[in-house]
C-alpha positions as CSV (number, residue, x, y, z in Angstrom):
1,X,33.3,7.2,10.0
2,X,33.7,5.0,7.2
3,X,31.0,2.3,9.1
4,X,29.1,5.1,9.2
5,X,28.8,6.0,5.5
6,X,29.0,2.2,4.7
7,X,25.7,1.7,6.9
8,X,24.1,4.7,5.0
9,X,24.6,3.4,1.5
10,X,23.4,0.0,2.8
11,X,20.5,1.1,3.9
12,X,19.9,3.3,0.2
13,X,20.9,-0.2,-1.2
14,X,18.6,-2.1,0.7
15,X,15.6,0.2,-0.8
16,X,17.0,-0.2,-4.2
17,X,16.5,-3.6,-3.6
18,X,13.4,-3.7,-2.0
19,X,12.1,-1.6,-5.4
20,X,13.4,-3.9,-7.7
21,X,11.0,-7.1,-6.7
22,X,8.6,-5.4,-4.6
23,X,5.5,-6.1,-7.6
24,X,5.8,-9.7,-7.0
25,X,3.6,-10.1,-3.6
26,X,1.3,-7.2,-4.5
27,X,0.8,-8.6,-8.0
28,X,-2.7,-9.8,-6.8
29,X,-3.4,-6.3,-5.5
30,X,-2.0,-4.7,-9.0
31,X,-4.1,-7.1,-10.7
32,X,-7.6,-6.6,-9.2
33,X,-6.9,-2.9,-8.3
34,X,-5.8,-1.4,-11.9
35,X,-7.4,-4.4,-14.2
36,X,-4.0,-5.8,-15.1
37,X,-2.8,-9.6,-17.3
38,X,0.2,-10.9,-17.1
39,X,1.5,-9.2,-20.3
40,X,1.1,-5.9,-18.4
41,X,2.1,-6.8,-15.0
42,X,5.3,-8.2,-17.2
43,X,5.6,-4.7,-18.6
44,X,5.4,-3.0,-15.1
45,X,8.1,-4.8,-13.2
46,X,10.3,-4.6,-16.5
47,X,10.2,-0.8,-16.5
48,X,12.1,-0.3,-13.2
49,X,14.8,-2.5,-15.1
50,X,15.0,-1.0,-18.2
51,X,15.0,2.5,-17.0
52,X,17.5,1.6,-14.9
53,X,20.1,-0.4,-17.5
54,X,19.6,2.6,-19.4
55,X,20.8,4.7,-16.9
56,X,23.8,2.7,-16.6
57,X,25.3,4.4,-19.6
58,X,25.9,7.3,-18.5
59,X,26.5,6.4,-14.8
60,X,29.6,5.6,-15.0
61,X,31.4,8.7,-16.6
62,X,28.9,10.3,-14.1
63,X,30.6,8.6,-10.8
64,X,34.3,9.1,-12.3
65,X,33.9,12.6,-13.4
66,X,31.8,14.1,-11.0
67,X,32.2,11.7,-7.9
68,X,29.3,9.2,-6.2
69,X,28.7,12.3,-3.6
70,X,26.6,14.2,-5.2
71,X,25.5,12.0,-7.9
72,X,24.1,9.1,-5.4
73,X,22.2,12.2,-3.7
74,X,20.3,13.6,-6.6
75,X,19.3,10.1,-7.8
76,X,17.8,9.1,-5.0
77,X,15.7,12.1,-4.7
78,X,14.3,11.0,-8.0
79,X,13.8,7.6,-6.7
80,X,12.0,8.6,-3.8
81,X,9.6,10.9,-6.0
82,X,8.7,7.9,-7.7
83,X,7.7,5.9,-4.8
84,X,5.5,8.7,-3.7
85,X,4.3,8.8,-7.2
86,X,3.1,5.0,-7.2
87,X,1.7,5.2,-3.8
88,X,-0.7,7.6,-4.9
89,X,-1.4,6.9,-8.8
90,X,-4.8,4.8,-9.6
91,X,-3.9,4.3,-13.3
92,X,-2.0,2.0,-15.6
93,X,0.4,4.3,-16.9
94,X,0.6,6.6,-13.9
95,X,2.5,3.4,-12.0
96,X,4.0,3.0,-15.1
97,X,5.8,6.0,-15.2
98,X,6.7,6.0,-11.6
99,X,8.2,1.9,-11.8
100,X,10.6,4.4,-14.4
101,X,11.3,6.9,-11.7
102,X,12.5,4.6,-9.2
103,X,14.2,2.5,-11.8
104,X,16.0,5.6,-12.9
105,X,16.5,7.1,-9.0
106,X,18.3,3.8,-7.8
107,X,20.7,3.3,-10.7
108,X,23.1,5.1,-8.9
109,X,22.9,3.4,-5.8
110,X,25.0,0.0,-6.6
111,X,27.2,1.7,-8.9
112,X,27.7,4.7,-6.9
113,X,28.7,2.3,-3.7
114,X,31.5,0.8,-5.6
115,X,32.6,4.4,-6.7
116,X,33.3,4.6,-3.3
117,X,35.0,1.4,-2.4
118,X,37.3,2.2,-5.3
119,X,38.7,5.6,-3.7
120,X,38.3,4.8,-0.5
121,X,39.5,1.3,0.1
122,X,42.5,-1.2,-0.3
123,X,42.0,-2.8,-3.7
124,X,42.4,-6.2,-2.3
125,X,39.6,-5.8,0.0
126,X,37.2,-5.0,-3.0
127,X,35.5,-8.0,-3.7
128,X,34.9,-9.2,0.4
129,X,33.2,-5.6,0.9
130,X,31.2,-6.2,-2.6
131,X,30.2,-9.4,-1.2
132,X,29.1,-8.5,1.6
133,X,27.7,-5.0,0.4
134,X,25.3,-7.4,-1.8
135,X,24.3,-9.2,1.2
136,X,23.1,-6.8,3.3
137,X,21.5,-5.0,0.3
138,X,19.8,-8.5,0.2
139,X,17.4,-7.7,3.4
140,X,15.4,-5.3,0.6
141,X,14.9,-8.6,-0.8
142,X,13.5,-10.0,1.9
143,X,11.6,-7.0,3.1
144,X,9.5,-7.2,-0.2
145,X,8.8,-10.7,0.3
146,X,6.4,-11.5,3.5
147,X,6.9,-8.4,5.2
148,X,5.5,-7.0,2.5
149,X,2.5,-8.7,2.1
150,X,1.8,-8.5,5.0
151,X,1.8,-4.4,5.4
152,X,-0.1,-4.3,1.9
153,X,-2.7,-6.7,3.6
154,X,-2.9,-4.7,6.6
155,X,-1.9,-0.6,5.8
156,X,-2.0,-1.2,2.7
157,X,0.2,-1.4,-0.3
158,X,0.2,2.5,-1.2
159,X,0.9,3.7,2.6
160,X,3.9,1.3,2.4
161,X,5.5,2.8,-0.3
162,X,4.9,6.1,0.6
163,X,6.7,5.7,3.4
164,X,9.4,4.0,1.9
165,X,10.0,7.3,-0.9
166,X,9.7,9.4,2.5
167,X,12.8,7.4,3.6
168,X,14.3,7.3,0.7
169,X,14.4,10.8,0.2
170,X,15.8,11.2,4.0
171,X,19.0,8.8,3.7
172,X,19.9,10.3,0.6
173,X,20.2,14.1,1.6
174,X,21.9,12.1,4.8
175,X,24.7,10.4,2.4
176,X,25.7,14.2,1.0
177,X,26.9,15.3,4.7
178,X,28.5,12.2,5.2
179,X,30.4,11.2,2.1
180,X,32.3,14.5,2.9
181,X,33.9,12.9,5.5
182,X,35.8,10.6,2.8
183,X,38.6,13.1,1.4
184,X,38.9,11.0,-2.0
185,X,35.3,10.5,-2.0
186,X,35.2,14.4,-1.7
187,X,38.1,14.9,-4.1
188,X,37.0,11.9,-6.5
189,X,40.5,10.5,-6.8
190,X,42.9,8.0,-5.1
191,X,46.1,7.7,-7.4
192,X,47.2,10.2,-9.9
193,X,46.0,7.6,-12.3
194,X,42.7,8.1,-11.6
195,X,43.3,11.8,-12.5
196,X,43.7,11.0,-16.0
197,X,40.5,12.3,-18.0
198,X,39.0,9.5,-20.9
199,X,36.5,10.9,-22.7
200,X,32.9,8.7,-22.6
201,X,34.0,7.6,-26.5
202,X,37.6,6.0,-25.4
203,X,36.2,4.5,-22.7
204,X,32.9,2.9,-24.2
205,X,35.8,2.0,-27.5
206,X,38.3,0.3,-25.2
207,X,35.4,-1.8,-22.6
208,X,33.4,-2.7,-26.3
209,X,36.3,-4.1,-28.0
210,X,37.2,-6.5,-25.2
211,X,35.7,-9.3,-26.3
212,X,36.0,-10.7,-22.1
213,X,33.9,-7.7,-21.3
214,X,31.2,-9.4,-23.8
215,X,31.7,-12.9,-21.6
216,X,31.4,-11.3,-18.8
217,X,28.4,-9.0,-19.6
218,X,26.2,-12.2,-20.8
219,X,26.7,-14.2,-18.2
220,X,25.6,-11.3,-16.1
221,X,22.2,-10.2,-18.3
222,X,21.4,-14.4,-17.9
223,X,22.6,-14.6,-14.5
224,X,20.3,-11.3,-12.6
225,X,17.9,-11.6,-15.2
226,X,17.0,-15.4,-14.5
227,X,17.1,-14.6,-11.2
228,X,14.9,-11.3,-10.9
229,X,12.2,-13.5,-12.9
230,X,11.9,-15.5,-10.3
231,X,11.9,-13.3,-7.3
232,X,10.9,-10.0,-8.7
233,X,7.5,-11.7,-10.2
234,X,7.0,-14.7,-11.9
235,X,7.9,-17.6,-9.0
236,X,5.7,-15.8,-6.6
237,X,3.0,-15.9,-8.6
238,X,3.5,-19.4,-9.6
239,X,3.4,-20.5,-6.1
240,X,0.0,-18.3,-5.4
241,X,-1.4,-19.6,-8.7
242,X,-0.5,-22.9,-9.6
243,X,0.6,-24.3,-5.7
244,X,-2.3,-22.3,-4.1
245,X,0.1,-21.0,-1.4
246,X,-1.1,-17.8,0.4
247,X,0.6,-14.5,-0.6
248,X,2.0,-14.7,3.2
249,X,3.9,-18.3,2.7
250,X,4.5,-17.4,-1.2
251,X,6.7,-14.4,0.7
252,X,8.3,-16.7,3.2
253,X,9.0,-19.0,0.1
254,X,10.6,-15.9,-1.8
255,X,12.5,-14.7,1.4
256,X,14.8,-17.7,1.4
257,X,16.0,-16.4,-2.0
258,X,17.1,-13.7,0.1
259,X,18.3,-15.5,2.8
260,X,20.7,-17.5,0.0
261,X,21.6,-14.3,-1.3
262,X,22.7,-13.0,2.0
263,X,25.0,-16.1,3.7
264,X,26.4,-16.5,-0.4
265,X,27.7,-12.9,-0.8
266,X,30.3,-13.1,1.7
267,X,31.8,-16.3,1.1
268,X,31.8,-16.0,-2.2
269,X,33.5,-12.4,-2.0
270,X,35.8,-13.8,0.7
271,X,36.4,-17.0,-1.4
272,X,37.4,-14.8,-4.3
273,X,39.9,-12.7,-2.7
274,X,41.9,-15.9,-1.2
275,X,41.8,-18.1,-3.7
276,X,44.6,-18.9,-5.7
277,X,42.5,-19.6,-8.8
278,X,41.4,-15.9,-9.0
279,X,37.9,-14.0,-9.2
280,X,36.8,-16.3,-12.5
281,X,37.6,-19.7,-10.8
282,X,34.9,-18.9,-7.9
283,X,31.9,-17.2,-10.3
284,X,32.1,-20.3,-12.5
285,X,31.9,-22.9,-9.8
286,X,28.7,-20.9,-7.9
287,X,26.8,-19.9,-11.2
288,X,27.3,-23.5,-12.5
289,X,25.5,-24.9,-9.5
290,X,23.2,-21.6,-9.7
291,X,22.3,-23.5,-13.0
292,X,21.7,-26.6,-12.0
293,X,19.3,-25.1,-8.7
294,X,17.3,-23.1,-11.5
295,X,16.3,-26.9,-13.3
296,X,14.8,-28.3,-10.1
297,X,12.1,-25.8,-11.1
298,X,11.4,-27.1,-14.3
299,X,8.5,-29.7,-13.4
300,X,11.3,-32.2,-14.0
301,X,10.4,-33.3,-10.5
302,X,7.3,-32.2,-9.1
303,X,7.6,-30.2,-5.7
304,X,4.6,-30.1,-3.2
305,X,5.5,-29.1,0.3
306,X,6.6,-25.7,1.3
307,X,9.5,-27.1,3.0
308,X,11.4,-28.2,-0.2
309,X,10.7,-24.9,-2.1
310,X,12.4,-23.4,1.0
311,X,15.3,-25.4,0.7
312,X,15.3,-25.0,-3.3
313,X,14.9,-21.2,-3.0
314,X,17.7,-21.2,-0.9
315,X,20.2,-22.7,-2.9
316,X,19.0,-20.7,-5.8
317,X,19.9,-17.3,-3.6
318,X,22.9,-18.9,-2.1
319,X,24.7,-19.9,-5.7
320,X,23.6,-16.8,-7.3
321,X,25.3,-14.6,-5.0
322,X,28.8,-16.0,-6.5
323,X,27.7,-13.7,-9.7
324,X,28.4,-10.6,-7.6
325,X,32.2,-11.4,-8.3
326,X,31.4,-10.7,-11.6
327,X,32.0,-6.7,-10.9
328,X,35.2,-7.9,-9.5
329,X,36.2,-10.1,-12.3
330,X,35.2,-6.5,-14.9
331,X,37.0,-4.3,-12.9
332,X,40.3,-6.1,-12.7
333,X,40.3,-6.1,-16.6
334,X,40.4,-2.3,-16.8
335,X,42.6,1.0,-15.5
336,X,40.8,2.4,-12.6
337,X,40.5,6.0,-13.8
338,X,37.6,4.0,-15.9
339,X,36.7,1.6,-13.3
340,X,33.1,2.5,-12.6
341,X,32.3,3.1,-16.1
342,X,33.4,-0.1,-16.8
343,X,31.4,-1.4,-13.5
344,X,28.2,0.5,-14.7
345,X,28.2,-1.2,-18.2
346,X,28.3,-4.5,-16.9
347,X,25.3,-3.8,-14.6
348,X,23.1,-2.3,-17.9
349,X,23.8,-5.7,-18.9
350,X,22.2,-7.0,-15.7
351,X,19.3,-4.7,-15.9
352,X,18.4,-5.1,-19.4
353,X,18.8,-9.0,-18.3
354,X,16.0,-8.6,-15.9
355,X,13.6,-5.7,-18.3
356,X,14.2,-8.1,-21.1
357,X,13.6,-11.7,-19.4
358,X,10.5,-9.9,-17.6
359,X,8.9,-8.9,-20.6
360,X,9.5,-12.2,-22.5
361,X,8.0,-14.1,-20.1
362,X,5.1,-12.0,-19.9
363,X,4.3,-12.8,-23.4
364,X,5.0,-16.5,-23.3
365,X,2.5,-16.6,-20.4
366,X,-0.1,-15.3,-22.4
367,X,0.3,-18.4,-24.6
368,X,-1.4,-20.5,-22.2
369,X,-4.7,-20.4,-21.2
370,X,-5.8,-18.9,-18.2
371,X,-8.4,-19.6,-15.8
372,X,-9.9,-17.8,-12.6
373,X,-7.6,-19.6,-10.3
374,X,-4.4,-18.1,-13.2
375,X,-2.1,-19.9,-15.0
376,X,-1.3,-23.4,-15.3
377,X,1.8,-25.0,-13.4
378,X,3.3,-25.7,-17.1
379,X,3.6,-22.1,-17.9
380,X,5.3,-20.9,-15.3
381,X,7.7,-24.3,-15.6
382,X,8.6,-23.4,-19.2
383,X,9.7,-20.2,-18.1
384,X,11.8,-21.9,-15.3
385,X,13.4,-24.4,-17.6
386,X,14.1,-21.5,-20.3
387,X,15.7,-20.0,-17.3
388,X,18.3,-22.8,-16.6
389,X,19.0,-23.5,-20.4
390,X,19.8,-19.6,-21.2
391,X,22.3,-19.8,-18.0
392,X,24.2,-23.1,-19.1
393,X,24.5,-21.6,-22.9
394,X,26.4,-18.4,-21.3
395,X,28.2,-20.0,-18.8
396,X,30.0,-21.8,-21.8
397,X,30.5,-18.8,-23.3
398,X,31.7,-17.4,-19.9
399,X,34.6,-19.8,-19.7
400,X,36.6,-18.4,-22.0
401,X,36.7,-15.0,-20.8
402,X,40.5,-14.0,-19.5
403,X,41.1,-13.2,-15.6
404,X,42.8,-10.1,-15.5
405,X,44.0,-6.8,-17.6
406,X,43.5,-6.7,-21.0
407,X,44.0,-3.3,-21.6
C-alpha cells in the first residue's frame, strides 16, 4: 500500500511541478494573447512563488498538528480551482489571481510528502526517498517543457490546463482514502516525541535563532530561485528570443534541465545517506559545481548549437538536484515533533527565492531595449551571470553551517 500512496503523491507532485514553470513555453501565447512585457510576465510567474512561500508559514504547524491527510487534500482542491480558473480567464489580473491559487493549492504538496515520510518511514531512508521523490516530481518539469508546447500549439494552452485542474482535483480527493491506510499518517504521530505539542511561537523562536537554519535557508532561496529563473521563464525565452530556437526545441532544451534533475536526485539522496562525510559534505560538492554550470550561461563563451545547450542544461539539472539534501541537512538540526515546520520554512525560503529572483529579473530586463524579435542576448546573460555570482556568495556563507542537532 505504501507504493500506492507514494505513486499518488508523486503524481500530485508532478503537477505542482508542472505549475510552477509551466508560463515559460506559453510566454509567447501570454504575451500576444493578454498584451503582456516582460515586467508583467515577471510578475505572473512570480505570483505562484510568492503565494506559495507564504503559505509555507503556516504549513508546517498545519502538517504536525493536523496531519498531511487532510491538509494535502484540501489544498489541492484549491490548486485545481486555479487551474480551471486560468484556463478560462482572458484578463491580466484574472490569470493573476489564479497563478495565486495554484501557488497557494500546491504548497502543501512537497511539504505534505515529507510529513509523510517522517511518520511513516525509517529515518535513515529519508533522504534516498527525498531524492528520489524530487526526481520523479521532475517529469512535471519536463511535461511543461515540449510537451507543453506542443498541446498549447495544437489544443491549445487553456484546454491543457483545464484538464490538468480536472486531474488535479481527482488525485487529491484519491490521496484522502488512501493516506488512511498509513496508521501514523492517520494518527499523525510515530514516537511519543512527536506527541509533544510546540506552540507556532516556540517553534518559529527555536528554528529563527539557529543561525545554521539562516545558512541553510540562503543557500536554498539562491539555489531554487537561480534555478526556477531559468526553467520557469527567463532561459526559455532567451533561447526563443535571442537564439531564434522554436518554442518546440526551446522545450527540448528546457527538458534536459529535467532530465538532470531526475538522474541527480537519487544519487545525490543515495550519496547522502552513505557517506561518511554527512548530508552537508554532498550539497556543497553538487551546488558548487551547480555554480560553476550556471556561468557557462553568462556569454563568457558564446554557445550556438542546440546540442551544447542540451548538454549545459543538463548539468545545470543534474548539480542542482544535490540542493534537495538541503531538507535533509534542516531536518536533522531539529526534534521531529517540529520537523515539518522546520521543513516548510526552509522551502518559504525557496519560494520567495524563486517570486523574488522572478521579479528582479523582470525589471532588469526592461533596462534593455527591446525590439520586435525581443530582447537582446546581453540581457538575458546578465541575469545568468547575476545567477552564478548570488550562488557562489551563499555557498560561502553555506560552509559554515553545522551538520547535525543544534537544539
Amino acid at each position: 500500500m505504501r507504493g500506492v500512496v507514494i505513486s499518488v503523491l508523486a503524481m500530485l507532485f508532478i503537477f505542482s511541478m508542472f505549475y510552477r514553470v509551466s508560463t515559460a513555453v506559453i510566454a509567447p501565447n501570454l504575451i500576444s494573447d493578454l498584451s503582456l512585457n516582460a515586467e508583467m510576465i515577471g510578475i505572473l510567474g512570480s505570483a505562484f512563488f510568492f503565494s506559495f512561500a507564504l503559505m509555507q508559514i503556516p504549513m508546517g504547524p498545519l502538517l504536525d498538528r493536523i496531519g498531511p491527510r487532510v491538509v494535502i487534500t484540501c489544498f489541492s482542491l484549491i490548486g485545481a480551482v486555479g487551474a480551471i480558473l486560468f484556463a478560462h480567464t482572458h484578463s491580466y489580473n484574472g490569470v493573476l489571481i489564479a497563478r495565486i491559487l495554484i501557488g497557494i493549492g500546491m504548497a502543501a504538496m512537497l511539504m505534505g510528502t515529507y510529513k509523510v515520510f517522517t511518520l511513516a518511514f525509517p529515518a535513515n531512508a529519508f533522504s534516498t526517498l527525498a531524492g528520489f521523490f524530487m526526481s520523479v516530481g521532475t517529469f512535471g518539469n519536463m511535461l511543461a517543457a515540449s510537451p507543453l508546447a506542443y498541446f498549447a500549439e495544437h489544443a491549445g494552452w487553456r484546454i491543457t490546463f483545464f484538464a490538468a485542474g480536472g486531474a488535479t482535483a481527482v488525485l487529491g480527493i484519491l490521496c484522502f482514502f488512501i493516506l488512511k491506510s498509513l496508521p501514523n499518517v492517520r494518527n499523525n504521530t510515530v514516537t511519543p516525541d512527536t506527541k509533544i505539542v510546540v506552540s507556532f511561537l516556540q517553534s518559529a523562536k527555536l528554528i529563527i535563532g539557529s543561525l545554521s537554519f539562516w545558512q541553510i535557508g540562503i543557500v536554498a532561496f539562491f539555489r531554487y530561485g537561480t534555478f526556477i529563473c531559468l526553467q520557469g521563464l527567463w532561459f526559455g525565452l532567451y533561447l526563443i528570443d535571442a537564439k531564434r530556437f522554436t518554442p518546440i526545441n526551446a522545450g527540448n532544451i528546457l527538458i534536459m534541465l529535467a532530465v538532470g534533475n531526475i538522474v541527480g536526485g537519487p544519487i545525490a539522496g543515495r550519496l547522502s545517506d552513505l557517506s561518511v562525510h554527512g548530508t552537508k559534505a554532498i550539497t556543497m560538492a553538487g551546488l558548487t559545481l551547480y555554480c560553476v554550470s550556471l556561468f557557462s550561461l553568462s556569454g563568457i563563451w558564446p554557445i550556438k548549437h542546440q546540442a551544447i545547450f542540451m548538454m549545459v542544461s543538463f548539468f545545470i539539472g543534474f548539480f542542482c538536484s544535490f540542493g534537495t539534501m538541503l531538507s535533509s541537512h534542516i531536518k536533522d538540526l531539529f526534534p521531529l515533533n517540529i520537523a515539518a515546520t522546520a521543513m516548510a520554512w526552509l522551502n518559504f525560503f525557496s519560494m520567495m527565492g524563486s517570486a523574488v529572483l522572478m521579479s528582479i529579473f523582470g525589471k532588469l530586463m526592461e533596462l534593455y531595449p527591446r525590439s520586435d524579435h525581443g530582447y537582446p542576448p546581453e540581457a538575458y546573460e546578465f541575469c545568468f551571470l547575476i545567477c552564478s555570482l548570488s550562488m557562489a556568495v551563499s555557498l560561502v556563507f553555506y560552509a559554515f553551517a553545522k551538520k547535525g542537532r543544534t537544539v
